[in-house]
C-alpha angles and dihedrals in degrees: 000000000000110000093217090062098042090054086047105043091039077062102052150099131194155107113291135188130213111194118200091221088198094063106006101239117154133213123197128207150172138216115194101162135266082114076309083108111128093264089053105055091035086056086048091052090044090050093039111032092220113039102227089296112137093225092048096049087053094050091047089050100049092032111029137245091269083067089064091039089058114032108034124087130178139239131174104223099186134355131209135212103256089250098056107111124261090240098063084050088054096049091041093054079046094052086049096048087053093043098050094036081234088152095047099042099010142072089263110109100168 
């Protein structure tokens, strides 16, 4: 709620990570503008409760959005300078999915 963090965070990219603290799945993401800055995608995630993610859709249908509500929380795993190109941000999120196995025991299935 701390207006410092929300003009911060509305100006970022990155690469993000939601963590699923009941069964410690990870999901890794990435913001890289077009409303896509980190603010933006974790407000989607928070209105959502999934974000527009496959998995996700699927856990908030056969949990509840309360679920979300309750057991994500959010780090930021790497920012970017506003002017990096939306490819690096894309094979940095990928470098993140492999490093963390959040395909293959996560909610990441690309």
């Amino acid at each position: 709620e701390k207006e410092s963090w929300k003009t911060a965070l509305e100006n970022q990219k990155g690469v993000y990570l939601i963590s699923d603290t009941k069964t410690g799945r990870l999901y890794v993401g990435s913001a890289s503008g077009d409303n896509g800055m980190i603010l933006g995608r974790w407000r989607s995630y928070v209105a959502t409760g999934h974000g527009g993610n496959a998995q996700l859709k699927e856990l908030v249908r056969t949990h509840g959005f309360d679920y979300v509500k309750q057991n994500f929380r959010y780090s930021i795993l790497e920012i970017f300078k506003s002017t990096i190109d939306k490819n690096v941000i894309i094979g940095r999120e990928g470098w993140w999915k492999e490093a963390l196995l959040s395909r293959t025991f996560g909610y990441n299935s690309n």
